[in-house]
C-alpha positions in Angstrom: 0.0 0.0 0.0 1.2 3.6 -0.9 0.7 6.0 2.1 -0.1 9.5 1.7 2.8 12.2 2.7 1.8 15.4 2.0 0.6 17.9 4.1 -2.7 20.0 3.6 -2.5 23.7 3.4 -4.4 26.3 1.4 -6.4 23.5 -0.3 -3.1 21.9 -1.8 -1.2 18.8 -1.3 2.5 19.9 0.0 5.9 19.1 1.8 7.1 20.5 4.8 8.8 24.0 4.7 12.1 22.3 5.4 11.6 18.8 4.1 12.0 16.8 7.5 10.1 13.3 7.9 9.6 11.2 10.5 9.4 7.1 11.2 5.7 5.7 11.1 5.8 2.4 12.7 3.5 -0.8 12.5 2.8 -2.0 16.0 1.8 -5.6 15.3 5.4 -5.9 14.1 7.4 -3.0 15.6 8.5 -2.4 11.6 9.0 1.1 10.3 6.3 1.4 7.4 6.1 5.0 5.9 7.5 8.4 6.6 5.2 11.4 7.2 6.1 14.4 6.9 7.5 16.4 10.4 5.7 20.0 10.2 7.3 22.3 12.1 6.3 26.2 13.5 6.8 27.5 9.8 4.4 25.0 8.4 1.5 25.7 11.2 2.0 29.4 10.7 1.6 29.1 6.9 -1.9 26.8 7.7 -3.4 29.3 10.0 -2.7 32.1 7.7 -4.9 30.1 5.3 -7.3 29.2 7.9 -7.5 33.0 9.0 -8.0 34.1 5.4 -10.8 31.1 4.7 -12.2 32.7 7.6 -12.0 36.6 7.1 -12.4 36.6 3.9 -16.4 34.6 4.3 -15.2 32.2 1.7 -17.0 29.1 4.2 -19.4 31.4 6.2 -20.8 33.0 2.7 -22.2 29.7 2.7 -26.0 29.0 3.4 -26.5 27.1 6.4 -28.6 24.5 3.8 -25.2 24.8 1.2 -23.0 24.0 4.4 -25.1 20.9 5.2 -25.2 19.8 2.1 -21.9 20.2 1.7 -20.9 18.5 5.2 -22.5 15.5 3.9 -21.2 15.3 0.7 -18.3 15.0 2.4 -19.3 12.1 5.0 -20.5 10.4 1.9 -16.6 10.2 1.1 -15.6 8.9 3.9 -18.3 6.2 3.9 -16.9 5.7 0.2 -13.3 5.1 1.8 -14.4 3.4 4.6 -12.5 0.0 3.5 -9.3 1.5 3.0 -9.1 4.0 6.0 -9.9 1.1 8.2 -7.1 -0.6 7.2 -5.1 2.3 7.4 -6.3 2.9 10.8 -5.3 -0.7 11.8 -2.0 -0.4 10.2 -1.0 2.2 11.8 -2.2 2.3 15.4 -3.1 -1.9 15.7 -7.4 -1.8 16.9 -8.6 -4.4 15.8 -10.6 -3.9 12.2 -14.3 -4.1 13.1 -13.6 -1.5 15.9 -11.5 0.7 13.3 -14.5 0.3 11.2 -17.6 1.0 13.9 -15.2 4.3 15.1 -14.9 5.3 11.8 -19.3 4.7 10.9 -19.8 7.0 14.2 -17.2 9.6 12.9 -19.3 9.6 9.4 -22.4 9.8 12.1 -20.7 12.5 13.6 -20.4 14.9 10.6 -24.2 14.3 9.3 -25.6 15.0 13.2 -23.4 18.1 12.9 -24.6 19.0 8.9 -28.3 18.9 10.2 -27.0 21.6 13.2 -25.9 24.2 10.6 -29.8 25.4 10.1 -30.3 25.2 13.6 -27.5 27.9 15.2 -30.6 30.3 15.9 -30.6 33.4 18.5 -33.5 34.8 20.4 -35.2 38.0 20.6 -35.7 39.5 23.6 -38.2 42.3 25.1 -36.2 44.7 26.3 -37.4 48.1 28.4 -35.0 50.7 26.1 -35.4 53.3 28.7 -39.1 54.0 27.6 -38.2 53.9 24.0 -39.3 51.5 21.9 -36.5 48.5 20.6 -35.6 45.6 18.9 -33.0 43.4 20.7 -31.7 39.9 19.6 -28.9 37.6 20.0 -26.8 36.1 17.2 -24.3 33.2 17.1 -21.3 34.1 15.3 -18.3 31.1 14.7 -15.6 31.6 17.0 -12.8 31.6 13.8 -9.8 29.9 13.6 -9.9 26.5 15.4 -6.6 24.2 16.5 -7.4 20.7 16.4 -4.8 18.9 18.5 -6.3 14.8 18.3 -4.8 11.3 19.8 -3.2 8.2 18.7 -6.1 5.9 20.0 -8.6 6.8 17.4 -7.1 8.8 15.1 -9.1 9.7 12.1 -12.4 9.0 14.2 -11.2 11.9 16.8 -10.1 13.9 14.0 -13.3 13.8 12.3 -15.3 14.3 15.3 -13.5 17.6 15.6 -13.5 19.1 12.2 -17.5 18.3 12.2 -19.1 20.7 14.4 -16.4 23.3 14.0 -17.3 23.6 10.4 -20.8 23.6 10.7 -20.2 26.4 13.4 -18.4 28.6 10.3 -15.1 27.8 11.6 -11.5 27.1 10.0 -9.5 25.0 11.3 -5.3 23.5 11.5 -5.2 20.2 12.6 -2.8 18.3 14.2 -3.2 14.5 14.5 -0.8 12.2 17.1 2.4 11.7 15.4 2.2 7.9 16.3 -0.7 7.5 13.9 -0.8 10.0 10.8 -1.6 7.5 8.2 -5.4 7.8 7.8 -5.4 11.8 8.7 -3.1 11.8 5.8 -5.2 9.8 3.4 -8.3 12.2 4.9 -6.1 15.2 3.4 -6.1 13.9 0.1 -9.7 13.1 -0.2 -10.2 16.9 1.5 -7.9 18.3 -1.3 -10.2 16.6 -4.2 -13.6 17.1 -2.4 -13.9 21.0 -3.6 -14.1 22.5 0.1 -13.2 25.9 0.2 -9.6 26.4 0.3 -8.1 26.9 3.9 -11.1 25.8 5.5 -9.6 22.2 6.5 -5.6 22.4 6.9 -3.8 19.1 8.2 -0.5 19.4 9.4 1.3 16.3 10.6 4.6 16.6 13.5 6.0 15.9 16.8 3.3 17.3 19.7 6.2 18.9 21.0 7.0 21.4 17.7 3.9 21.4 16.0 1.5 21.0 18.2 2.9 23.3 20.7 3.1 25.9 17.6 -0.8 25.7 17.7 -1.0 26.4 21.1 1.2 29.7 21.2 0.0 31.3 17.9 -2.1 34.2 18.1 -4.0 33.7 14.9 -5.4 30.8 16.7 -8.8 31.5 18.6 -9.1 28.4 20.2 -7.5 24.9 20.7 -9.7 21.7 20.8 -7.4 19.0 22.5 -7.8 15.6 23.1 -5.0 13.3 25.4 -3.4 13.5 28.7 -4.5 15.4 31.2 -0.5 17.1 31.7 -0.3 18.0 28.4 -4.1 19.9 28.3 -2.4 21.0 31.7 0.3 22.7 29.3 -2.6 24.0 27.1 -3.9 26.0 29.6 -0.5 28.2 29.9 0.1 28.4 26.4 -3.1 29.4 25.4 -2.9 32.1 27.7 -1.1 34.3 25.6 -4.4 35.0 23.6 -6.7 33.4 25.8 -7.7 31.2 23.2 -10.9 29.1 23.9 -10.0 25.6 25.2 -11.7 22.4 25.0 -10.0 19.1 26.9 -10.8 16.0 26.5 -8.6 14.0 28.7 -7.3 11.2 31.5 -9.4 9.0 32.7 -9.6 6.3 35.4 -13.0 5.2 35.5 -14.7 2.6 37.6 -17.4 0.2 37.1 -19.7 -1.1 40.2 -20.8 -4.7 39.9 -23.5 -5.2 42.7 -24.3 -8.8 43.6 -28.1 -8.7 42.5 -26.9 -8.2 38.4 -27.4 -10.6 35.6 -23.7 -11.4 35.5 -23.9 -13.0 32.3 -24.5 -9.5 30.9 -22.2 -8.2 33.0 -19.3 -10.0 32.8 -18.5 -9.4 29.2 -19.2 -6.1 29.5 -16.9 -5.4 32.4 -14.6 -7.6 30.3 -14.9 -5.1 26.7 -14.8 -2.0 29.3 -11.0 -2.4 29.8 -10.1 -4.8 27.3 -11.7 -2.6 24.0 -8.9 -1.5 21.9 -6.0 -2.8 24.0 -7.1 -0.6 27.1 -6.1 2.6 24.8 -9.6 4.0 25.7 -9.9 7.5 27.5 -12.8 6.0 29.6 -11.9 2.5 29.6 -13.3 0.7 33.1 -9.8 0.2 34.6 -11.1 -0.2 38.6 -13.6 -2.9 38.6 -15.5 -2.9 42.6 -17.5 -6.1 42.9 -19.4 -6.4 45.9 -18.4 -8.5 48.4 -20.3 -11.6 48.2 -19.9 -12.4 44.4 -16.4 -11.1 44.2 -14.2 -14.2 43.7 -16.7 -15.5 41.7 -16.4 -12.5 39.1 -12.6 -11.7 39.2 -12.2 -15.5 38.5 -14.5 -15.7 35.5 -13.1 -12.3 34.0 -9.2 -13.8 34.5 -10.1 -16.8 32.9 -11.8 -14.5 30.0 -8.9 -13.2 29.4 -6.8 -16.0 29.3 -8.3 -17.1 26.6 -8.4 -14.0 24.5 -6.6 -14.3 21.0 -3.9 -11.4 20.8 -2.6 -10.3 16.8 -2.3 -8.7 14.1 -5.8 -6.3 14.1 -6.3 -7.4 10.1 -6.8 -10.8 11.5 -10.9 -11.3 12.1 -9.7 -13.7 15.0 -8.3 -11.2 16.8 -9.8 -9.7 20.5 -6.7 -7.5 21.5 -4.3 -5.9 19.3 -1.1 -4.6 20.2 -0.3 -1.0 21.7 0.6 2.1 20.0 4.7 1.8 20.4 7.0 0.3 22.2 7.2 3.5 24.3 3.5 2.7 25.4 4.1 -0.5 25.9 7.2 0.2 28.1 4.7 2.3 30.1 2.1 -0.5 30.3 4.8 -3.3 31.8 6.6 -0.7 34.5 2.9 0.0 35.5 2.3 -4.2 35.8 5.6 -4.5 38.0 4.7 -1.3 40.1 1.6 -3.1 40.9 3.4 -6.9 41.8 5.6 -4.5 43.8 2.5 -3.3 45.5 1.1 -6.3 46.8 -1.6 -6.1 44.3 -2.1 -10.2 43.5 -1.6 -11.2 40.1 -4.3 -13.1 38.3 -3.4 -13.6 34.8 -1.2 -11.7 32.0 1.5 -9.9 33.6 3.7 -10.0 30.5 4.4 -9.0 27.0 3.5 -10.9 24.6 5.7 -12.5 21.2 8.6 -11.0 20.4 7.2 -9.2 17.4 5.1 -6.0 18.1 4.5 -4.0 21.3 1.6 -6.9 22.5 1.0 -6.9 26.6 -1.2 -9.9 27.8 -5.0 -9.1 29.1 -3.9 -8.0 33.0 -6.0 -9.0 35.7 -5.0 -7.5 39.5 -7.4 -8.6 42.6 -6.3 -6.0 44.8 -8.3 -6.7 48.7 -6.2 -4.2 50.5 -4.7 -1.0 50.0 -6.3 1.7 47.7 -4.0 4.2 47.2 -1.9 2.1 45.1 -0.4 3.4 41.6 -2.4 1.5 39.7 -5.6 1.9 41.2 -4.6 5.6 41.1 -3.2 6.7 38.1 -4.0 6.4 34.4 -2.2 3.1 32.6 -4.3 3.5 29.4 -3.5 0.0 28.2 -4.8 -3.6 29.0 -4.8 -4.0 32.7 -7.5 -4.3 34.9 -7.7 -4.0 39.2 -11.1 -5.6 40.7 -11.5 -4.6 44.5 -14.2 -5.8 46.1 -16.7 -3.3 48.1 -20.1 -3.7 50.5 -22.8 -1.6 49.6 -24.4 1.6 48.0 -22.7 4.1 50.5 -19.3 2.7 49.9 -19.8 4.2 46.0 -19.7 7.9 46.6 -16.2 7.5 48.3 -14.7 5.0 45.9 -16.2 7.0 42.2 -15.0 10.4 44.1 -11.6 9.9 45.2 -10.1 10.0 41.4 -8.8 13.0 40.3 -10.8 12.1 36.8 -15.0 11.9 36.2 -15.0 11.0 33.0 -16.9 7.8 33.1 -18.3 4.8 35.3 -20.1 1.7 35.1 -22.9 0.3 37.4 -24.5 -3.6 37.2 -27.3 -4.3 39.2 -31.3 -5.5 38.9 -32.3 -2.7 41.4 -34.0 0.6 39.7 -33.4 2.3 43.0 -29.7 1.1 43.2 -28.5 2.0 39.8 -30.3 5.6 39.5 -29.4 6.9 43.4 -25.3 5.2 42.3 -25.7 7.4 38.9 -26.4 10.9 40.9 -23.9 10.2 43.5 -21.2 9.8 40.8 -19.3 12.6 39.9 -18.3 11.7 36.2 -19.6 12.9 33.3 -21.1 9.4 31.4 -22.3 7.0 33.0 -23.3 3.5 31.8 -26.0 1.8 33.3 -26.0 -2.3 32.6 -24.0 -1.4 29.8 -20.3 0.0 29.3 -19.0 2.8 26.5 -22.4 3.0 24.6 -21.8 6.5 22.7 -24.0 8.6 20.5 -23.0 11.8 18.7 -26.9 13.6 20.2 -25.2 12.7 23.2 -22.5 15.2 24.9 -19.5 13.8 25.7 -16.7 15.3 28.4 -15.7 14.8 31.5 -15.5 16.0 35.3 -12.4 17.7 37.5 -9.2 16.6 35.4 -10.6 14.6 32.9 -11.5 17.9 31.1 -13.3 20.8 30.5 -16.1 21.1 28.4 -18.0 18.9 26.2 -18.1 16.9 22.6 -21.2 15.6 20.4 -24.8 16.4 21.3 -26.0 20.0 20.9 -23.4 21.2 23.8 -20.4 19.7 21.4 -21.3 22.7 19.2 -20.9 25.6 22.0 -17.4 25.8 22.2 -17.4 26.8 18.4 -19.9 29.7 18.9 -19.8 33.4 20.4 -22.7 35.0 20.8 -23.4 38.5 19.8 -25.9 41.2 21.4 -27.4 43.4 19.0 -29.8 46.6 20.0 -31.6 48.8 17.9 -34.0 51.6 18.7 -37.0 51.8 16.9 -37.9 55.3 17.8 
């Protein structure tokens, strides 16, 4: 397969301003596969000066609101039309699995038709005001926000990407995006089908490079109104500074370290697979994967048993394999960080109930990790973000135990709760300080729904009406009548 290695800038295909590259690795087989091109601080000021003219110059926002819908999903249709190849591409270069690089990739195409409907809904009010005993005619307007930074992940890259671009655009924004420079492949290919698909030049710039040059370009330029960042939680920490300078508008999507309840009274062969797919869904590389598992008490050995056995069994390879249930990680530097998080926690005490290990010698695999941890809480990997395929179950007593446990994290981005009881499962959901919560089910998403999360998992929130806030300011006007 040929990859794509141009940038996108001004509508147009090109190389970097100093013709630097960088290695793009396979992580089923730890092989260097492509080189994409390294973008530096010259090549993100040359996109935002083309996202700022696309902007100021109306050549998007001249639009209709029915032309920008129409247009939106003429450009989903595109993606749906490439939907075979940039699934491949998407396992090739970060390792998921191809049915869940393929259902990430539907909701992305999902995500830009929800948002194409929104354009001929971004409506103001009018309001009555008093006018000092004159008669007037107030309303409100919502005007895009203007040039948008799109800073996106390695763990679903073109899906992420997509799900930003979407409701900027229909706002009547421009954007410069940034994809992880572990996985460029597919954001790449998505340039080339952006360059051919007759959008207005400037309106959608890519821009592939090291977080650390490009992205941290984005964050310090003043032609940039606002930054829309998904990843860690320390580098949207970093976000916060540099956008400072402007005070861009920030959106965060970030860290995680969700748990999931299991109460005795649930139908456990529900919730076992689920509990099982909540940490073990794309290799644990999941912002809001289920990574503390509390059973209660009575049924915990029961559960922790059946889930190590689970994984076990699951079949680890190459995501272009249909056999496959895990893929690898992202890079060996993720892996690294995976296995020092595994010994941390033998160290610990925590016991050891299967995996534990990498797996092959080919690839950056780690084994399905299962920890029983009946002691101490304040552990490192009960505490802190792994992001890859390891799982702690602690067991716990009742409904007042769950306040304390969900509230201790410095993260609320997500939790899980099993159980038969109305009253249980409701009174658990308000008590939890997270902002999704999955009742008898785990990770469930749709773009109607917002998405986003509480204390450091982020601010603000993605998809739903609410995902379209961020791109909007909204403009007073007054007139007097007489």
């Amino acid at each position: 397969m040929k990859y794509a290695n141009k940038l996108l800038i001004d509508g147009e295909l090109v190389g970097t301003a100093k013709g630097k590259t960088f290695d793009v690795e396979d992580p089923a087989t730890g092989q260097v596969i492509a080189q994409a091109p390294a973008g530096d601080a010259e090549d993100i000021d040359r996109a935002v000066r083309a996202a700022r003219h696309c902007f100021d110059s109306g050549a998007w926002t001249s639009y209709t609101a029915a032309d920008r819908a129409a247009t939106m999903w003429k450009l989903s249709d595109t993606v749906a039309a490439n939907i075979d190849q940039l699934s491949e591409l998407e396992v090739i270069d970060n390792g998921m699995p191809l049915v869940f690089a393929r259902a990430s990739l539907n909701s992305a195409i999902n995500g830009l038709r929800y948002y194409a409907g929104m354009c001929t809904k971004l409506n103001g009010i009018t309001s009555n005001i008093s006018g000092g005993g004159r008669q007037m005619h107030a309303y409100t307007q919502r005007d895009p926000v203007g040039v948008v930074g799109a800073i996106t992940p390695w763990n679903a890259p073109l899906a992420t990407l997509i799900n930003k671009i979407a409701p900027a655009i229909a706002a009547g924004c421009a954007l410069v995006c940034k994809p992880a420079e572990q996985t460029p492949l597919t954001s790449l290919r998505f340039a080339e089908l952006i360059a051919a698909s007759g959008l207005p030049r400037g309106l959608i710039n890519i821009v592939t490079g090291l977080g650390s040059v490009a992205g941290a370009a984005i964050a310090n330029h003043p032609g940039v109104d606002k930054v829309t960042f998904t990843g860690s939680t320390e580098v949207g920490k970093g976000l916060v500074q540099a956008a400072s300078g402007n005070l861009k508008r920030l959106t965060l999507e970030l860290g995680g370290k969700s748990p999931v309840f299991l109460f005795d009274d649930a139908d456990l062969e529900r919730a076992i697979p689920a509990c099982i797919m909540a940490i073990f869904a794309n290799s644990g590389q999941v912002c809001f994967a289920g990574s503390r598992l509390y059973v209660q008490r009575r049924i915990f050995d029961e559960v922790v048993n059946r889930i190590a056995k689970a994984a076990k069994e699951m079949r680890l390879g190459s995501g272009l394999d249909a056999a496959t249930q895990l893929g690898p990680l992202v890079s060996q530097k993720q892996m690294a960080r995976v296995l020092s998080y595994i010994e941390s926690g033998i160290t610990e005490g925590a016991e050891l109930l299967s995996g534990g290990a990498r797996f092959g010698d080919k690839g950056y695999f780690v084994e399905p990790t299962v920890f029983a941890n009946q002691n101490a809480q304040d552990i490192r990997i009960v505490r802190e973000e792994i992001f890859g395929p390891v799982l702690v179950a602690m067991p716990f007593d009742n409904l007042d135990d769950v306040a304390h446990i969900a509230n201790s994290s410095p993260y609320g981005l997500g939790a899980g709760i099993f159980s038969s009881n109305v009253s249980t499962v409701h009174k658990a959901a308000q008590i939890i300080r997270a902002g999704n919560i999955w009742i008898n089910c785990y990770g469930i998403l749709d773009k109607s729904m917002p998405f986003g999360g509480f204390r450091q998992s982020g601010w603000g929130r993605e998809h739903g009406i609410e995902g379209i806030e961020p791109y909007l300011e909204t403009k007073s006007v007054y007139t007097m009548l007489g």
